[in-house]
C-alpha positions in Angstrom: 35.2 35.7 -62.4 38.3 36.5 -63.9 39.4 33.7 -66.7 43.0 33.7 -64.8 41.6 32.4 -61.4 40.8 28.7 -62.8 44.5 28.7 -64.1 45.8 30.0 -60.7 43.4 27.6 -58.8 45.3 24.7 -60.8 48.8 26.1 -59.8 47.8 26.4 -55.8 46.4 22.8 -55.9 50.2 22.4 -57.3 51.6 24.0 -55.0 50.1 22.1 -52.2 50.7 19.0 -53.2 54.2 19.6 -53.6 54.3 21.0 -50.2 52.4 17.7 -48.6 54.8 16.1 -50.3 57.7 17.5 -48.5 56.0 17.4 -44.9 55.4 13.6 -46.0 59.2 12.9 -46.4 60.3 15.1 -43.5 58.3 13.2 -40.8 58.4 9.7 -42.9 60.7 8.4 -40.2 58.3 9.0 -37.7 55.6 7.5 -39.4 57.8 4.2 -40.2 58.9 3.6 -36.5 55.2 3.9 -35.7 53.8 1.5 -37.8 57.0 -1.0 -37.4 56.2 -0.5 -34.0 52.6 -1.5 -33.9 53.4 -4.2 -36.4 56.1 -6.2 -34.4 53.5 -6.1 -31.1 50.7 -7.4 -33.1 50.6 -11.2 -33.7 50.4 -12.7 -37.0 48.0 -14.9 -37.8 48.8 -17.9 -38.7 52.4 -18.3 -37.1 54.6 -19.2 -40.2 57.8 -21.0 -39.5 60.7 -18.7 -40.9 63.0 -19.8 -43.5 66.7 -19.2 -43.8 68.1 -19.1 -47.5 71.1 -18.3 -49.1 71.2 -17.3 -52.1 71.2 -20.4 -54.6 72.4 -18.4 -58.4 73.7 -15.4 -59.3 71.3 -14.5 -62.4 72.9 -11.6 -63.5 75.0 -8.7 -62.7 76.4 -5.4 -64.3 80.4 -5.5 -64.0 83.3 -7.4 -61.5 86.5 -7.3 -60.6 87.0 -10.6 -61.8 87.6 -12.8 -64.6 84.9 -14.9 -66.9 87.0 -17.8 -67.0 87.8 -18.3 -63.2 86.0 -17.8 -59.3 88.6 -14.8 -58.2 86.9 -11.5 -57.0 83.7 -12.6 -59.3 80.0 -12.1 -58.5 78.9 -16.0 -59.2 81.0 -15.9 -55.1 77.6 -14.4 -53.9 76.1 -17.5 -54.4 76.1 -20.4 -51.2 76.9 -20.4 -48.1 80.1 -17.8 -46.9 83.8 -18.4 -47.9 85.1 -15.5 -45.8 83.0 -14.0 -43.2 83.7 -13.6 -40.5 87.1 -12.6 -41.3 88.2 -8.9 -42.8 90.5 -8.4 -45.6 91.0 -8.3 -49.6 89.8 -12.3 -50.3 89.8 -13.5 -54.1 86.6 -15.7 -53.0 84.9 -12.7 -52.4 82.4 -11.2 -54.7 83.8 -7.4 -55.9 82.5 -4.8 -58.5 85.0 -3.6 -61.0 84.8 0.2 -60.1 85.4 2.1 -56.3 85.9 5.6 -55.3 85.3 8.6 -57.5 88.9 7.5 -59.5 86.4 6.4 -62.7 84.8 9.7 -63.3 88.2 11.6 -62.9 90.3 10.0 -65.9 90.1 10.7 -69.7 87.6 8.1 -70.2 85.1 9.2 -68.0 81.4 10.1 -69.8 78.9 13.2 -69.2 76.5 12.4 -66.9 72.8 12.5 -68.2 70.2 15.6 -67.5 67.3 15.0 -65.4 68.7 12.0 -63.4 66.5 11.8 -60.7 68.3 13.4 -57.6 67.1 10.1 -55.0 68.8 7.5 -58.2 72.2 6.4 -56.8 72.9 3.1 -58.2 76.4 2.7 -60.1 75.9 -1.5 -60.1 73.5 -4.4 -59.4 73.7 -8.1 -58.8 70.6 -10.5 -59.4 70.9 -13.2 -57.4 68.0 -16.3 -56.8 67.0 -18.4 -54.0 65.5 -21.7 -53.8 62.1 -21.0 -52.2 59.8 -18.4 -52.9 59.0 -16.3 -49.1 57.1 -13.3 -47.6 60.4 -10.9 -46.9 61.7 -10.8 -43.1 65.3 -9.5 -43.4 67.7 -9.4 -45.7 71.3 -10.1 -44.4 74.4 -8.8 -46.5 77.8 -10.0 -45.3 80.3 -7.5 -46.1 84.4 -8.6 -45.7 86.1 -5.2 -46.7 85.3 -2.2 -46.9 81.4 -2.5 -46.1 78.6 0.2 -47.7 78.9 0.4 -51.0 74.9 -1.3 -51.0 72.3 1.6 -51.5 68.9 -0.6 -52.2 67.6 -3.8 -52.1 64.6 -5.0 -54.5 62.8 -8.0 -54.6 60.8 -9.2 -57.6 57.5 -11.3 -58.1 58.6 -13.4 -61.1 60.1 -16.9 -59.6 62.9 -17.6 -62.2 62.7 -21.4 -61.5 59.3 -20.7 -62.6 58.4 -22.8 -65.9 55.5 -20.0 -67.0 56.1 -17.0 -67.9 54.2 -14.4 -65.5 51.8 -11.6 -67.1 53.6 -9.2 -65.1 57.1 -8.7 -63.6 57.0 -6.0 -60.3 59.9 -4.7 -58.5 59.2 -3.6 -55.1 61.9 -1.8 -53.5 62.6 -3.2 -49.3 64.9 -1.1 -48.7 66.8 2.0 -49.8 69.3 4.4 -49.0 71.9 7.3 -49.7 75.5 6.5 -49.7 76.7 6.9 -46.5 81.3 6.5 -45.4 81.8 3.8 -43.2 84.7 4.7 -41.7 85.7 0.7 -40.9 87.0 -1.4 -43.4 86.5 -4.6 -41.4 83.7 -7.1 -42.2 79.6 -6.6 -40.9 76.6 -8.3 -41.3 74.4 -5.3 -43.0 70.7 -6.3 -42.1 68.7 -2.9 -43.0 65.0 -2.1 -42.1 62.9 -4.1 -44.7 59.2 -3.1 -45.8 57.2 -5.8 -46.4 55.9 -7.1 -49.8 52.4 -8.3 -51.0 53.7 -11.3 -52.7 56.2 -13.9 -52.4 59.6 -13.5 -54.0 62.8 -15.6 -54.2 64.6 -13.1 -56.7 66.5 -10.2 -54.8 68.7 -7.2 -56.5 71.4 -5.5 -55.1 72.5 -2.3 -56.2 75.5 -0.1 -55.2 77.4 2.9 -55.3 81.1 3.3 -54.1 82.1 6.0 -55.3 82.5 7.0 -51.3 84.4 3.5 -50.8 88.2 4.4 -50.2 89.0 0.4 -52.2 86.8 -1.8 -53.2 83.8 -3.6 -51.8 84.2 -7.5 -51.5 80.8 -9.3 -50.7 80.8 -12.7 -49.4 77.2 -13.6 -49.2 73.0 -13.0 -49.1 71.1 -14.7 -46.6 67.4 -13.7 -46.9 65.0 -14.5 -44.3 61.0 -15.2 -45.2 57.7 -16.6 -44.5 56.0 -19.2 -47.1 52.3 -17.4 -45.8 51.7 -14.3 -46.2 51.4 -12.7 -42.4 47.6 -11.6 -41.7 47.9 -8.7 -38.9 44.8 -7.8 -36.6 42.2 -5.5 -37.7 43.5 -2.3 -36.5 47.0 -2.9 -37.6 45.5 -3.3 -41.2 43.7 -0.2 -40.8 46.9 2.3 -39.6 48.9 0.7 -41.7 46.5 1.3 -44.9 46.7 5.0 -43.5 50.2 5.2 -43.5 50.8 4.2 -47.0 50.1 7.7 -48.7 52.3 9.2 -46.3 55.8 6.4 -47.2 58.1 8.1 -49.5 59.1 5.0 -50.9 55.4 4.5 -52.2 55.9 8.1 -53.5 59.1 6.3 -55.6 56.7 3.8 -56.5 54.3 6.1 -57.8 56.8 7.9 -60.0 57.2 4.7 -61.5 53.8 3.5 -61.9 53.4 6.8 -63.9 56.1 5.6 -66.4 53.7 2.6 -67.0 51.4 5.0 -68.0 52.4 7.9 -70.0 49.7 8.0 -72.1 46.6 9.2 -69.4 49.5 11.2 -67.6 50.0 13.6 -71.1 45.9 13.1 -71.9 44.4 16.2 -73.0 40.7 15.6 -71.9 41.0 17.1 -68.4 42.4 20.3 -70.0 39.3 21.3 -72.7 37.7 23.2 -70.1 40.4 26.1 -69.5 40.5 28.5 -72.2 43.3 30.7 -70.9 46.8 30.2 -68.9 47.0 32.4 -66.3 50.3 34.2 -66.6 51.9 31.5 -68.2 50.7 33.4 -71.5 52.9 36.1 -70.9 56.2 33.9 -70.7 58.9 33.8 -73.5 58.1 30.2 -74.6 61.9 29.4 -74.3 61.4 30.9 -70.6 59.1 28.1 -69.6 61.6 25.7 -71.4 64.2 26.3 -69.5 62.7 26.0 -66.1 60.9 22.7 -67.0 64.3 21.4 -68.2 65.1 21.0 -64.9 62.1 18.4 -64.1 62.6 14.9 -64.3 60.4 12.9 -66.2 58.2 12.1 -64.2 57.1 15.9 -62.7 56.8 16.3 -66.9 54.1 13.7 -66.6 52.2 15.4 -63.9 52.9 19.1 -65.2 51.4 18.1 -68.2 47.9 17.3 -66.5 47.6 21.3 -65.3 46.8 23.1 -68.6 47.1 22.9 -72.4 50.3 25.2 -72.5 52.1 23.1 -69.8 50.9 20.1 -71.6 52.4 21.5 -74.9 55.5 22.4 -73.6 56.2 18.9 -71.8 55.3 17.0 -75.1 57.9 19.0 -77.1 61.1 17.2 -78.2 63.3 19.7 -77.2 62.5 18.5 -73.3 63.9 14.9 -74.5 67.0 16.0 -76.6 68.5 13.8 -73.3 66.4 11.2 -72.1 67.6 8.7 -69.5 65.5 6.1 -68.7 67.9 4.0 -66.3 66.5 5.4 -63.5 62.9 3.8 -64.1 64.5 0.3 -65.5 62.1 -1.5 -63.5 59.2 0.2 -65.4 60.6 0.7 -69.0 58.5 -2.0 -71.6 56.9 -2.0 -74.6 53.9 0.7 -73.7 56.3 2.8 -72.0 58.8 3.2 -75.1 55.4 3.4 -77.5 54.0 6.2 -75.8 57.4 8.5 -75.8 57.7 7.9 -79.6 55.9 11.5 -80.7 58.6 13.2 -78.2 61.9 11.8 -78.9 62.1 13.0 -82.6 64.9 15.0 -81.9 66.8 12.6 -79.0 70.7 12.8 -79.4 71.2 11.1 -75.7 69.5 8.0 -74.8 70.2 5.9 -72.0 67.9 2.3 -72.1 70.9 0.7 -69.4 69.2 -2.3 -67.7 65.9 -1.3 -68.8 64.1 -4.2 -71.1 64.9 -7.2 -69.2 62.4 -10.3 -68.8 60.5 -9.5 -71.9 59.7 -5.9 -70.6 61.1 -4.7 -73.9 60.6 -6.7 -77.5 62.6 -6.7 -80.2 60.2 -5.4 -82.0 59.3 -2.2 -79.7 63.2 -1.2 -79.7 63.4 -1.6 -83.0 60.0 0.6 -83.3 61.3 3.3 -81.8 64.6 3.4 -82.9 62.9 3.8 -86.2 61.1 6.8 -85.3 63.5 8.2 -82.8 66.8 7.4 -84.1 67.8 9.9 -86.4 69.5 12.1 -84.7 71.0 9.9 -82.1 74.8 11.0 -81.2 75.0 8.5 -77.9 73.2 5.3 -76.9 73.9 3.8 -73.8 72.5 0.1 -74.1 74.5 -1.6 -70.8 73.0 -4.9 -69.6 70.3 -5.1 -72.5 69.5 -8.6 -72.2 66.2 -8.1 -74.6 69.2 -7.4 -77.6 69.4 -9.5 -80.2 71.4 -9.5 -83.5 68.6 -7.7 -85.5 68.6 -5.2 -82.8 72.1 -4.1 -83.9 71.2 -4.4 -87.1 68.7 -1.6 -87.0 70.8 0.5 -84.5 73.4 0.7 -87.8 70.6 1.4 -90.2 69.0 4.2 -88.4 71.5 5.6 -86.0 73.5 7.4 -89.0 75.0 9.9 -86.4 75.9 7.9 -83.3 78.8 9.0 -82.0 78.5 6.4 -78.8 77.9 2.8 -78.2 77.9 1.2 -74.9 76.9 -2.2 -75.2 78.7 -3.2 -71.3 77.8 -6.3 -70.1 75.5 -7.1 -73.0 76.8 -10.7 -72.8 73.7 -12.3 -74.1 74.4 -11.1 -77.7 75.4 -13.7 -79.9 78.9 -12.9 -81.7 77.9 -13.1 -85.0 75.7 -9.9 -84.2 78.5 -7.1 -83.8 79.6 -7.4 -87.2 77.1 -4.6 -87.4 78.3 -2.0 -85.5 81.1 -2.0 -88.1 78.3 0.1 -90.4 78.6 2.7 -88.0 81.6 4.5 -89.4 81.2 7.7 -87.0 81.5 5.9 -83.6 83.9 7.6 -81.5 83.3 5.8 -78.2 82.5 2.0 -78.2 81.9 0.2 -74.6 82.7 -3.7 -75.1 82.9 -4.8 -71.7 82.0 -8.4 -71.1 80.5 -9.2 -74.5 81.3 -12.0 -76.9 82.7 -10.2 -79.5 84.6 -12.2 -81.8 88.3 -11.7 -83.4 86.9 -11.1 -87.0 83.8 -8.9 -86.2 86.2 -6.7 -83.8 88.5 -5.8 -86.8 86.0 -4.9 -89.4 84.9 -2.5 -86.8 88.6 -1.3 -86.4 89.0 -1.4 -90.0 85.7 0.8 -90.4 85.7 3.1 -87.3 88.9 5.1 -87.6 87.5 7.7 -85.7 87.3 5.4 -82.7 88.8 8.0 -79.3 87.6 5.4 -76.3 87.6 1.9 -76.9 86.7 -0.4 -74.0 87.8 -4.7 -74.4 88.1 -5.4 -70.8 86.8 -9.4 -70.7 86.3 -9.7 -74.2 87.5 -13.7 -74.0 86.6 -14.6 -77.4 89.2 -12.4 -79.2 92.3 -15.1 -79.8 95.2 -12.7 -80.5 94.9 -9.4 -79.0 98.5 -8.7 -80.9 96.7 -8.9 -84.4 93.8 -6.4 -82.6 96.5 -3.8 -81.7 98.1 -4.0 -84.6 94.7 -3.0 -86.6 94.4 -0.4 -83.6 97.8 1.1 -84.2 97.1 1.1 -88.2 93.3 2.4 -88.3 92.4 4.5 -84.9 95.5 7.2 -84.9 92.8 9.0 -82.9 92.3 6.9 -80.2 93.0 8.1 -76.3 91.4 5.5 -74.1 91.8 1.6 -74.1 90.7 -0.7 -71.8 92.1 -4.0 -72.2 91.4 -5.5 -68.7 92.0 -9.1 -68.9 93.1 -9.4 -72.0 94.6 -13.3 -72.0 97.3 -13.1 -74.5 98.7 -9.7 -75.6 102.6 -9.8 -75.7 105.2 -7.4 -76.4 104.9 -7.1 -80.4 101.1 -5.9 -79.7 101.9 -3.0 -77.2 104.9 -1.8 -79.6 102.5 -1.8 -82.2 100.1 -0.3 -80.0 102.1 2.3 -78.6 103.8 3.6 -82.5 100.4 3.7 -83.7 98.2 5.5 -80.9 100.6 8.0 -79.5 97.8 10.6 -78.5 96.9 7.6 -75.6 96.2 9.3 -72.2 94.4 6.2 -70.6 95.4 2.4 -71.0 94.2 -0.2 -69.1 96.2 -3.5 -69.0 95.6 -4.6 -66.1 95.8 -8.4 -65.2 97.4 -9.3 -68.4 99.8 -11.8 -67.7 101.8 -12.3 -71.3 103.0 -8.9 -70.4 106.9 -9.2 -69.0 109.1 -6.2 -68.1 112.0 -8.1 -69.2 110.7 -7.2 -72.7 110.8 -3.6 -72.2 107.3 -3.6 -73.5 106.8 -1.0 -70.1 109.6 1.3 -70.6 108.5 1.4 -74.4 105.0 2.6 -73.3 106.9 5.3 -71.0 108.7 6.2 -74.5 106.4 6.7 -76.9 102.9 8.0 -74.9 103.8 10.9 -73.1 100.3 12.2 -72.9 99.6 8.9 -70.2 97.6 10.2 -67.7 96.0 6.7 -66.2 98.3 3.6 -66.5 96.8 0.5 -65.0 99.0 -2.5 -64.8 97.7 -4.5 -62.2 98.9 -7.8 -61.0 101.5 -7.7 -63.3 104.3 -8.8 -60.9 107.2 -8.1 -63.5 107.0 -4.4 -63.2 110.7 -3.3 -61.9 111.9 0.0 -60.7 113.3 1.1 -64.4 109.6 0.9 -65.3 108.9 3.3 -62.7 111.8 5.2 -63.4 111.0 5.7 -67.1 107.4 6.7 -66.4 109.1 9.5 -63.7 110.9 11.0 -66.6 108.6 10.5 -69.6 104.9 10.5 -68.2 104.6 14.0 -65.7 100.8 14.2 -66.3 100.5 10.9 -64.7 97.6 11.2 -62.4 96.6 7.2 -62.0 98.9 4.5 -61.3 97.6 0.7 -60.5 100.9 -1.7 -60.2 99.4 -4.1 -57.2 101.2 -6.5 -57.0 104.5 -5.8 -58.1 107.7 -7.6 -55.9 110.3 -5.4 -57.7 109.4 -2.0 -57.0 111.1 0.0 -54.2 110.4 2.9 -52.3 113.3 4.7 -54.2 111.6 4.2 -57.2 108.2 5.5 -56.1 109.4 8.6 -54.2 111.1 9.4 -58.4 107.6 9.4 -59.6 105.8 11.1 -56.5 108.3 14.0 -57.1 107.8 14.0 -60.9 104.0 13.1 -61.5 102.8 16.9 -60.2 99.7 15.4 -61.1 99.2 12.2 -59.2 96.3 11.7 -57.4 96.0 7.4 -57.2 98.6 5.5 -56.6 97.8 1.7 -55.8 100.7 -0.2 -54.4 98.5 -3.2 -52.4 100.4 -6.6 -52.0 103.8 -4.9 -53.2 106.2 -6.2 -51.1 109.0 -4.2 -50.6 105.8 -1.6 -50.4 104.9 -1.9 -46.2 102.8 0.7 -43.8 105.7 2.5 -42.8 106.4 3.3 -46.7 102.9 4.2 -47.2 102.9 6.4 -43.9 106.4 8.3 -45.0 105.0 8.9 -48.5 101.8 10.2 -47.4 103.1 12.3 -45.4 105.5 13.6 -48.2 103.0 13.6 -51.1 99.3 14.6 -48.9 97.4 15.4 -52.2 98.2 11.5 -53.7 95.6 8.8 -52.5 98.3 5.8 -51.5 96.5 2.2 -51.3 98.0 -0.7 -49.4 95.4 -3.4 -49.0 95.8 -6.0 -46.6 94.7 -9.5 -45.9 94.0 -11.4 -42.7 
């Protein structure tokens, strides 16, 4: 026999599998109505008495709309029984994300996505949130006041957080998950999605989200989770279809994806390969040929491609397949062994993305700083967002052996203690550094000012240990001439004299964020200065300030044309006058939020979109 048929016997087995696959997901719907079918006429044995929970703690959560110091718009509103429901409308007890729409990956601040995202990975945002008892998963019930949807996948984990010993192992299991989908009605629901059942008891449930389809955002009001304290026993032959049917679930196939991130070191083992002494036709490839197509694999397919010959195996072990490695997608997966066995092929990394991943002793300190050790050489961007497992030495060794990071994101990261950022101030190339909701400290934040000057996008949005944001822009204005983005969302106490210095310093700004900053008066002419002196403005944010008058507007018309983002909810001295200037100026607009402005009504709204089609025109209501 020819010593190419082994190699194109391996391929075929490939090939089939991949096409099983497929006719698994195309009739997986089929298969699920089947076995739910057979599984709600078969009694459960014993009868449990069902248990109704709401949610007891918010644990922990990526970003909101709201403040750290008050209830407004925040996630911590998930937990108890509902404030709103069953009314519809914008509520401030509401629970809300900080981002909707696809607004946040059109302005100057927006980052590259990552290569080899998995295509089925949605999720933008998450929300922990715990419940008092521990229960076999029924239903899940999310009540949704405005502008319903934006949830894409529910999770429930086996470590009890009220637990006082620490498990051996933490599992996610996913219930239920889902593309986003437009719901055309903003008005409130009670989202209760097809749940799979679970093998062990849980009173931890994640919520993740996307809305970049929402048209505003999402406001939550509450979790109700519904549960069993036994585990149900079906009959006999409900066991044995529904043992059948669990190769053929595509969310065991996500499951499995995962499981083979727990194991990367028998997935790249060489032992199954020794036998084959030749490649097939692989051999007669351009090596860079092969690259290319397997850059387009995500890492898991690496980890099964590798198991069909030595050359395969060679080329998904070489570095130049993780130059960008995300691992956000897997977070649930991510620890220790994961991290050890990628070492040998991320020499040459320049994007990592560890977002999530680590938390719950998953990752050590010791195992991040490991691999940052071996790995972080050539590091340009290291995306780090809700990295609970970070510590102070962690930063530490991100300055030491990150020499040519570029970008920080640190979002959310609000475990770290403030003495630790002092650190990032040794990292004199950072051009982008993500802040958001840390406890960085007034004295730590301008050393890295100080240090940084090459600082382009620099994110403070709920920073509320900084004192005097004045002093912070006027280090900005002196040190980062270079800087185009700022996000100071929530900043408590800039005035005037810091946004003059701010503006003279940083004129090359085409994004500022100074929304719900309420030391900021118009009266000042802190607003028209802005329109003055940063012509390049393309997003201007200056929510809830209710000072902002028609002369603001005005100056911004005549100073700002590549305006293509304007947020001034909230305003009572705007007029329609006013906006029609800036619609007619601002070429360019494409957002223009004008909710709870009230000389702004629907028949405004109406006229101007009909005028200006192109420009998305908000006016949010309550009820």
């Amino acid at each position: 026999m020819s010593p190419v048929f082994p190699m194109l016997t391996v391929l075929s087995m490939f090939y089939y599998i991949c096409l099983r696959r497929r006719a698994r997901t195309a009739t997986r719907g089929e298969m699920m109505n089947s076995r739910r079918a057979i599984e709600s006429n078969s009694r459960a044995l014993p009868i449990n008495v069902e248990v109704v929970q709401y949610a007891k703690e918010v644990l922990d959560f990526s970003s909101h709309y709201g403040s750290e110091n008050s209830m407004s718009y925040t996630m911590w509103n998930l937990a108890g029984i509902p404030n709103v429901y069953p009314s519809s409308g914008d509520f401030t007890q509401t629970a809300v994300f900080r981002t909707y729409g696809t607004w946040w990956n059109q302005c100057p601040s927006a980052q590259l996505p990552f290569k080899r995202t998995p295509p089925n990975f949605y999720s933008q945002d998450y929300v922990e949130l715990a419940f008092e008892e521990p229960v076999y998963p029924t239903a899940v019930h999310v009540l949704e006041t405005y502008h319903p949807g934006a949830v894409i996948r529910i999770l429930a984990c086996s470590a009890n957080p009220y637990s006082q010993n620490t498990p051996a192992e933490v599992r996610w299991e996913i219930l239920w998950s889902e593309a986003p989908t437009k719901v055309n009605s903003p008005q409130a629901r009670q989202f209760t999605p097809s749940i799979k059942q679970i093998d062990f008891p849980t009173n931890l449930i994640r919520l993740e989200v996307n809305s970049s389809l929402q048209d505003y955002y999402a406001e939550l009001d509450a979790v109700v989770l519904h549960g069993v304290k036994e585990r149900p026993v079906l009959s006999l032959k409900t066991l044995m279809i529904h043992m059948n049917d669990l190769d053929e679930d595509d969310d065991d196939d996500e499951e499995k994806n995962d499981c083979e991130m727990d194991s990367l070191n028998k997935q790249f083992s060489v032992s199954a390969l020794r036998e084959w002494t030749t490649n097939g036709y692989f051999d007669k490839l351009p090596y860079e040929l092969i690259q290319l197509i397997l850059s387009h694999l995500t890492v898991p397919d690496l980890c099964r491609l590798a198991q069909t010959c030595k050359l395969l195996y060679q080329h998904c072990c070489d570095p130049l397949q993780y130059i960008h490695l995300s691992l956000q997608p897997y977070w649930a997966r991510i620890n220790d062994t994961s991290l050890e066995y990628l070492l040998s092929r991320c020499t040459l990394v320049q994007w990592l993305n560890l977002s999530w991943t680590g938390n719950r002793g998953a990752i050590s300190v010791s195992g991040f700083s490991r691999f940052l050790k071996v790995c972080g050489s050539e590091l340009v961007r290291l995306e780090l967002a809700c990295g609970h497992f970070l510590n102070e030495t962690c930063l530490e060794v991100i300055a030491e052996m990150c020499p040519n990071l570029q970008e920080l994101n640190l979002s959310s990261c609000d475990k770290l203690p403030p003495q630790a950022f002092i650190h990032i101030a040794k990292v004199c190339s950072l051009k982008r550094l993500i802040l958001y909701r840390t406890k960085v400290e007034q004295t730590a934040l301008l050393s890295i000012l100080n240090f940084c000057s090459e600082l382009q996008h620099l994110s403070l949005g709920s920073c509320v240990m900084i004192e005097d944001y004045d002093l912070i822009a006027s280090m900005m204005g002196a040190k980062c001439k270079k800087l185009r983005t700022l996000d100071l969302w929530r900043c408590k106490n800039i005035t005037e004299n810091g946004i003059a210095e701010l503006a003279s310093g940083c004129q090359l700004l085409e994004e500022l964020d100074l929304g719900w900053c309420p030391t900021l008066q118009s009266s000042t002419g802190c607003f028209t200065n802005l329109a003055h002196k940063l012509p390049n403005l393309q997003k201007l944010f200056l929510t809830a300030n209710r000072s902002v008058c028609d002369t603001d507007i005005e100056e911004l018309a005549a100073n700002c044309t590549h305006l293509r983002q304007l947020d001034i909810l909230g305003t009572r001295m705007v007029s329609p006058a006013s906006l029609r200037k800036l619609l007619e100026s601002c070429k360019d607009l494409s957002l223009l939020d004008v909710s709870f402005c009230s000389q702004i009504d629907n028949r405004v709204v109406l006229e101007l979109n009909a005028s200006f089609p192109n420009v998305f025109i908000k006016k949010s209501f309550t009820q």
